[in-house]
C-alpha positions as CSV (number, residue, x, y, z in Angstrom):
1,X,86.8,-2.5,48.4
2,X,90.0,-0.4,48.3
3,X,92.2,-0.5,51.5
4,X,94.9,1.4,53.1
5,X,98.3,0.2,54.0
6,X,101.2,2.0,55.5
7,X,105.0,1.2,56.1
8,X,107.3,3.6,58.4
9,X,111.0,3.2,57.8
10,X,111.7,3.9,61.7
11,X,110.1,0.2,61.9
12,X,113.1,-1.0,60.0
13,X,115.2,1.3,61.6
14,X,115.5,3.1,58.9
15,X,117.0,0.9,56.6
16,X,115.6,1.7,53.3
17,X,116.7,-2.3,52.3
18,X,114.8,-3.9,54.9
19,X,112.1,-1.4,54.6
20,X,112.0,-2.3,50.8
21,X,112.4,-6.5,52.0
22,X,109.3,-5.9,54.3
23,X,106.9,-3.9,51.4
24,X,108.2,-6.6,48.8
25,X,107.0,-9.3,51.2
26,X,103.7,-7.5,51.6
27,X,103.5,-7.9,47.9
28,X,104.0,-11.3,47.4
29,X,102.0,-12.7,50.1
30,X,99.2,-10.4,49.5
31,X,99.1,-9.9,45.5
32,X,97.5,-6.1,46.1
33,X,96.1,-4.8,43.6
34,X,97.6,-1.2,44.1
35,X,95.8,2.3,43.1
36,X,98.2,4.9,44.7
37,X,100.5,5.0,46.3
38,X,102.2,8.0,48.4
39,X,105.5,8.9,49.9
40,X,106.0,11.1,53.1
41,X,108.5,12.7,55.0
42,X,107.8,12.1,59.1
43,X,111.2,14.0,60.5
44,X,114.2,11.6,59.5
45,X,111.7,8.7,58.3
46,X,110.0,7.9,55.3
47,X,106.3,6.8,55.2
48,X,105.1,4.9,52.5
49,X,101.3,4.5,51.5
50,X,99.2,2.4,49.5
51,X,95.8,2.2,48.1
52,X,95.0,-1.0,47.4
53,X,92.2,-3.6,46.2
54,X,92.3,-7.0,48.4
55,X,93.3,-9.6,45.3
56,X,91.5,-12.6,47.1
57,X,88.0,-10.3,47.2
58,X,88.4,-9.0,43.3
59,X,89.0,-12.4,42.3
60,X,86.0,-13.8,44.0
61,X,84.4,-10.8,43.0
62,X,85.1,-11.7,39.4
63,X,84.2,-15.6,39.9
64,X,80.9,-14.0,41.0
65,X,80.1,-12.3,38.3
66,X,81.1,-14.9,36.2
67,X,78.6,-17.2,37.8
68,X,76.1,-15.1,37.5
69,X,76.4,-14.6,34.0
70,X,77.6,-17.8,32.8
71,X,76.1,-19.0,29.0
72,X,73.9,-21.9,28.7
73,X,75.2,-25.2,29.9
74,X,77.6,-26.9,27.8
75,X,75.2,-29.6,25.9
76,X,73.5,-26.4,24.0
77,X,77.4,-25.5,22.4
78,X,77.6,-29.0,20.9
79,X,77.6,-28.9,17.5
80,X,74.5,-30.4,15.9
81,X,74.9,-34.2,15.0
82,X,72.1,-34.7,11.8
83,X,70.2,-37.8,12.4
84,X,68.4,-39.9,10.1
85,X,64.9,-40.7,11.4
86,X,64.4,-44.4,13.5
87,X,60.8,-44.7,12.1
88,X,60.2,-44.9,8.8
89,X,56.7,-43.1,8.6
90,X,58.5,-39.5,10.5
91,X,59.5,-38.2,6.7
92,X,63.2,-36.7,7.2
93,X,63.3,-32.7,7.1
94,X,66.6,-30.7,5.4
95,X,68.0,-28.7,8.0
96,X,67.1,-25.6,7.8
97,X,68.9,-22.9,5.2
98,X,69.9,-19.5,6.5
């Protein structure tokens, strides 16, 4: 689900360092996954926009999907151990050639 997020320099007083401290703090503590983003001129301030995905929803999104499709549980991957038969009247069969 995409989101909106918006930063006004007038809340940083338009300090473009602490408005570029507060975005970069967005970013670390949020991971977005951003899909646009915009820039805007409000009278003397600059707005800045961004499209985003949530990372903590993709990401259980993905561990969703990856549940949901997951392959046969691990004992079918094993590799096939050949066996020689326990009773000696169960004749012993070649694996099969391909």
């Amino acid at each position: 689900m995409y989101r909106f997020k918006g930063f006004d320099s007038a809340q940083c007083g338009d300090n473009l360092s602490a408005l570029e401290a507060v975005i970069n703090a967005w970013m670390e503590s949020e991971h977005p996954r951003i899909r646009h983003v915009c820039q805007s001129i409000r009278g003397q301030h600059i707005l800045l926009s961004f499209v985003y995905e949530d990372s903590h929803q993709l990401e259980q999104r993905v561990s969703a999907q990856a549940l949901a499709t997951s392959p046969l549980p691990r004992f079918f991957d094993d590799e096939f151990i050949e066996e020689t038969s326990t009773n000696p009247r169960v004749p012993i069969t070649p694996p099969p050639m391909h």
